[in-house]
Backbone as JSON, one array per atom type, in Angstrom:
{
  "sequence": "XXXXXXXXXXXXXXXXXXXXXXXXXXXXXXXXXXXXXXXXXXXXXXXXXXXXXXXXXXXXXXXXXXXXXXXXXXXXXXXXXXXXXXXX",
  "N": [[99.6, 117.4, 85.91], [97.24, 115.51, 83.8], [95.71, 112.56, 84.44], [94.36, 109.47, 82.77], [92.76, 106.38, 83.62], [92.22, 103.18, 82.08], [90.26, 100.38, 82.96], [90.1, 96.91, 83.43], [89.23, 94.0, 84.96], [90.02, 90.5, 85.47], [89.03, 86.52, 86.01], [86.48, 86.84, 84.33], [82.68, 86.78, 85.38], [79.81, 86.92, 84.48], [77.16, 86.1, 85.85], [77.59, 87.07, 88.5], [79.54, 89.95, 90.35], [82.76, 89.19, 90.64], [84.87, 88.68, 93.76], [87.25, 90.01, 93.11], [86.65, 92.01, 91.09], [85.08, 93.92, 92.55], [86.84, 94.49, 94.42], [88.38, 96.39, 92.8], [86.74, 97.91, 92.01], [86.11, 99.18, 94.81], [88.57, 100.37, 95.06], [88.71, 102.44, 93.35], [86.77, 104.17, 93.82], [87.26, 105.05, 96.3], [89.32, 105.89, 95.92], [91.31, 109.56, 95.11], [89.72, 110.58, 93.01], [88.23, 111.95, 89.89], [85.31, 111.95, 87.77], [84.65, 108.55, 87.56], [83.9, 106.0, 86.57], [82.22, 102.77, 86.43], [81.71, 99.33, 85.16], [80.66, 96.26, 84.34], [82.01, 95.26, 81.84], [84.34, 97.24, 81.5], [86.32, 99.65, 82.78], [86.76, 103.31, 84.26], [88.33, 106.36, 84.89], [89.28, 109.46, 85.88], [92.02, 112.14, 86.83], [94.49, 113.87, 89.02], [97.94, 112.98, 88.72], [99.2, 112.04, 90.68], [97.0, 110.99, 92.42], [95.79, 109.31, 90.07], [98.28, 107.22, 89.91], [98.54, 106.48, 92.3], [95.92, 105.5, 93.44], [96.31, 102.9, 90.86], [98.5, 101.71, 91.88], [97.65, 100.64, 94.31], [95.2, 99.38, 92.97], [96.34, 97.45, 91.74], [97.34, 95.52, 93.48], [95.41, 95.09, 95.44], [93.64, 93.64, 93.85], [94.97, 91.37, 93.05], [95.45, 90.48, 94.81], [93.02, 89.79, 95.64], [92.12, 87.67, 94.19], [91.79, 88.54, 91.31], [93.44, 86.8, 88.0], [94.33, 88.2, 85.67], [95.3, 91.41, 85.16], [94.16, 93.84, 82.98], [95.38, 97.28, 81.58], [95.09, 100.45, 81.0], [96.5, 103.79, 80.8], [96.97, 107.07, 80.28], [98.05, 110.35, 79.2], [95.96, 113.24, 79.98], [94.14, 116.07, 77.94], [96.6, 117.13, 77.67], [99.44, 117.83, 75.42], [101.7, 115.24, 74.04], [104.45, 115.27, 75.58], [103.19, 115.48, 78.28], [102.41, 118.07, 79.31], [100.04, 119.12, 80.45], [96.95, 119.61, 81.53], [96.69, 121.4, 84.76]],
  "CA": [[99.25, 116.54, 84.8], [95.54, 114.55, 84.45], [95.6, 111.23, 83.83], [92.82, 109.25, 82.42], [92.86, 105.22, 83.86], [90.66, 102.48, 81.68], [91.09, 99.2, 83.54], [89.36, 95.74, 83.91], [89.98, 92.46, 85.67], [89.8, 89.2, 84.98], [88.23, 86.46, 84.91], [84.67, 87.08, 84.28], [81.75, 86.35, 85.61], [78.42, 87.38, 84.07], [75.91, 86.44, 86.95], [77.63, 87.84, 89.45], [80.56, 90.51, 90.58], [84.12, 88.67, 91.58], [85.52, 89.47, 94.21], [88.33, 91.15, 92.38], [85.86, 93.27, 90.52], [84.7, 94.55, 93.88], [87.89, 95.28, 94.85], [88.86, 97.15, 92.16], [85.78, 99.02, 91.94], [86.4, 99.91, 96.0], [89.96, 101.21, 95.08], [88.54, 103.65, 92.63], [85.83, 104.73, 94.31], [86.95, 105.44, 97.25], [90.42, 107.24, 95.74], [90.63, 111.45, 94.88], [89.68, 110.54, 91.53], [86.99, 112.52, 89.07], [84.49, 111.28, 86.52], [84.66, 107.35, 87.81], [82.72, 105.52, 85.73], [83.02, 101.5, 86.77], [80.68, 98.97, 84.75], [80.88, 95.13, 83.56], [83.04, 94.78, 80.65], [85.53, 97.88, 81.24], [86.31, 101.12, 84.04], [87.44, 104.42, 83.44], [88.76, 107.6, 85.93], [90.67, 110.5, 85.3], [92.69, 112.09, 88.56], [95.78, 114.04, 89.02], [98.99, 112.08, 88.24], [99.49, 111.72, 91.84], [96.32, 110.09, 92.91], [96.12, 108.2, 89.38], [99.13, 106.46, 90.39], [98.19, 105.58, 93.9], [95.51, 103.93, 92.41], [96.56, 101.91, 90.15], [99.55, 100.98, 92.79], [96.4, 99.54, 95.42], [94.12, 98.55, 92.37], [96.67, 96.07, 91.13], [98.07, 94.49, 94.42], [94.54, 94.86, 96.14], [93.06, 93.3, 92.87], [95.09, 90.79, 92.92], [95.25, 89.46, 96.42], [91.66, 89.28, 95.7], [92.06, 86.58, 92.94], [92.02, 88.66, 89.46], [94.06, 86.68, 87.53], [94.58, 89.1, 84.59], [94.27, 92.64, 85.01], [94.31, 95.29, 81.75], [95.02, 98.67, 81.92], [95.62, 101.91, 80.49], [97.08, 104.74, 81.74], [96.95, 108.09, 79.74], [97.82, 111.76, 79.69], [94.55, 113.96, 79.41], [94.1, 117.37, 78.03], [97.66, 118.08, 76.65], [100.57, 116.94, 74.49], [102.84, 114.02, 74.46], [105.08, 115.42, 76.48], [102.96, 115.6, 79.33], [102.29, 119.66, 79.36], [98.55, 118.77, 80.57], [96.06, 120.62, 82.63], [96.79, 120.86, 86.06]],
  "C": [[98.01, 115.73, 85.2], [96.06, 113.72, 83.81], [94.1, 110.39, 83.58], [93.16, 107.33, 82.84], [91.62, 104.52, 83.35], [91.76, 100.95, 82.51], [89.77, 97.96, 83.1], [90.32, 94.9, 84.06], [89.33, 91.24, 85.3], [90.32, 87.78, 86.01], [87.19, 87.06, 84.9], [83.89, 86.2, 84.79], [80.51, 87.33, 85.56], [77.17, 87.58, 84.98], [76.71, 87.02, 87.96], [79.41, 88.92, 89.56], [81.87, 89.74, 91.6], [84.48, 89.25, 92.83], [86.52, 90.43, 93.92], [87.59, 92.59, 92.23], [85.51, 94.62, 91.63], [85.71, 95.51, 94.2], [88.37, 95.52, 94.29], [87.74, 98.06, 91.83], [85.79, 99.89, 93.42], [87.22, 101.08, 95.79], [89.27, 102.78, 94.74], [87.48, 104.59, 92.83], [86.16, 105.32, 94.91], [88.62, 106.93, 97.03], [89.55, 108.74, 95.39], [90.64, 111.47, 93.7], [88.21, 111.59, 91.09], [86.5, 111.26, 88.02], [84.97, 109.2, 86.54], [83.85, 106.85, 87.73], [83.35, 103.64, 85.7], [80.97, 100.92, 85.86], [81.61, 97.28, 84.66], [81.83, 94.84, 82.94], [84.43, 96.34, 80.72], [85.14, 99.02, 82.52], [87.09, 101.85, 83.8], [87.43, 105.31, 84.58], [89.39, 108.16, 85.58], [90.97, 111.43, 86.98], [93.72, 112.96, 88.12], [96.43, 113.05, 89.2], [99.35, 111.13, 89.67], [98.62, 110.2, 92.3], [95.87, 108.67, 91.74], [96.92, 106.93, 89.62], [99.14, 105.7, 91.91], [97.46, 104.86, 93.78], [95.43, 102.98, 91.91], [97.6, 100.88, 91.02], [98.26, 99.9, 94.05], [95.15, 98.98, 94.4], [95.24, 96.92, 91.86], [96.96, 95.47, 92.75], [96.68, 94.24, 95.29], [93.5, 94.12, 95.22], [93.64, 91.59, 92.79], [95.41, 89.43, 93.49], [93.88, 88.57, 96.71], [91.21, 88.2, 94.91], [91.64, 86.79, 91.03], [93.86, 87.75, 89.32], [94.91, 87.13, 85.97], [94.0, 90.89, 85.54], [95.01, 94.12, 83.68], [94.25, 96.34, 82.16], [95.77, 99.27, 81.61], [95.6, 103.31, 81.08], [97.22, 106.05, 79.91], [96.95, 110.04, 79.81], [96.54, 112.75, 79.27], [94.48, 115.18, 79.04], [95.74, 118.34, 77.95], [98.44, 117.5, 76.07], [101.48, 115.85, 75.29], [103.98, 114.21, 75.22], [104.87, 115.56, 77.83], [102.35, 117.43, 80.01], [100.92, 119.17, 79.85], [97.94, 119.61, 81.19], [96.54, 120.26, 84.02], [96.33, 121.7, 86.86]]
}
């Protein structure tokens, strides 16, 4: 199964990158993710289910050690039905 992850953290800051931000742009970088696309106002990756989930398990607790005090995020199956049948 692919999964598709849109995230951001919070709060904001306009002139410069939080620490959070950082370290949630590390996570996803450095995971076995595809098409990781990290910007300003929102971040997006798609991954097998596996490494999706590892992910998101060290973007929130390493996100939040770092001082996001919000963090959004969506989690989605990519490329097949609601039951999960997906590409793999």
């Amino acid at each position: 199964m692919r999964l598709r992850l849109e995230f951001t953290t919070e709060p904001f800051d306009l002139d410069e990158a939080p620490a959070h931000a950082v370290v949630a742009r590390e996570v996803v970088e450095s995971a076995e993710l595809d098409a990781v696309d990290v910007g300003p106002f929102g971040n997006t990756a798609e991954g097998g289910a596996d490494q999706v989930l590892t992910a998101v398990d060290a973007l929130l607790r390493r996100s939040l050690e770092a001082g996001a005090t919000r963090i959004s995020l969506q989690v989605n199956v990519v490329g097949g039905d609601a039951e999960g049948e997906g590409e793999r």
